[in-house]
N, C-alpha and C positions, 0 to 999 in steps of 0.2 A: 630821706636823703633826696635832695632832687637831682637831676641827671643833667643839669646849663649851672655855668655861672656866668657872671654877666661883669664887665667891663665896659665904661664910659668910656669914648674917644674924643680927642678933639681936633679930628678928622672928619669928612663930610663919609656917607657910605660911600660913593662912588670911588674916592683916592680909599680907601681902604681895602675896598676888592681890588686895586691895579698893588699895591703892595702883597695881599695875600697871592694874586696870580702870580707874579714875580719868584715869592720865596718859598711855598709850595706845589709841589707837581701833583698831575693826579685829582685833580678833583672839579666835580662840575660846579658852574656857577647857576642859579635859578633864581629868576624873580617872582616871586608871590605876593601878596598880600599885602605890596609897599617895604616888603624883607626883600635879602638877595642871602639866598642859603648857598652854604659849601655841600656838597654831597659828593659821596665817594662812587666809585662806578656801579656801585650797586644800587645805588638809589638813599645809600644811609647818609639824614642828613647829619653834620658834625661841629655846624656852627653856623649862626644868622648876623645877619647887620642889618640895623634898621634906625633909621634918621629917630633924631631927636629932635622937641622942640628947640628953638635957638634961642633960649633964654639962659643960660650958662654956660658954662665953658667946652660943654658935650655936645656934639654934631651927631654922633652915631654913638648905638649901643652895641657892642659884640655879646653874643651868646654863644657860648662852644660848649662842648658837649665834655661830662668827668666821671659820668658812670654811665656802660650800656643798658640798652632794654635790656639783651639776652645776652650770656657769654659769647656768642659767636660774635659779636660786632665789637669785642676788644679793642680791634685796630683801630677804631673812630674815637677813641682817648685820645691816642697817639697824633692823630690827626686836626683834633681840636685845639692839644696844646701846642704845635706847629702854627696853626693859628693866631694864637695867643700871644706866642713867642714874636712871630712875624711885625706883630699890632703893639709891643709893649712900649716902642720909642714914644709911642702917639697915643699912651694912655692920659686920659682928663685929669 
């Protein structure tokens, strides 16, 4: 079972992080590796955005998080699919 699933947007990443900040609280924003991750204050990350090529109708890919490493990071389920929910008007 892998622990992301992944949704196409057809949104750039950037208007996608001003939507996710908007609609949930709580959570830090981080740029890495050409990603911009959600992470919760403890450093767990709970979902990525990362441009796509612009050969289709997808601008960005969301990756949120649907099973923890460990039981204790439950809460970044919850967190992901907020996420998720946030990004669904503007799914590809």
């Amino acid at each position: 079972m892998t622990s992301f699933e992944r949704v196409d947007l057809r949104i750039p990443p950037d208007e996608a992080v001003d939507v996710v900040r908007e609609a949930v609280d709580d959570l830090r924003v981080v740029r890495t590796d050409g990603a911009v991750e959600f992470r919760t204050g403890t450093g767990f990350v709970v979902a990525a955005i990362r441009p796509t090529p612009e050969s289709g109708t997808a601008k960005a890919t969301l990756r949120y998080r649907v099973a923890p490493r460990l039981p204790v990071f439950l809460h970044g389920l919850s967190r992901g699919a907020e996420i998720r929910d946030a990004l669904d008007a503007h799914r590809a």
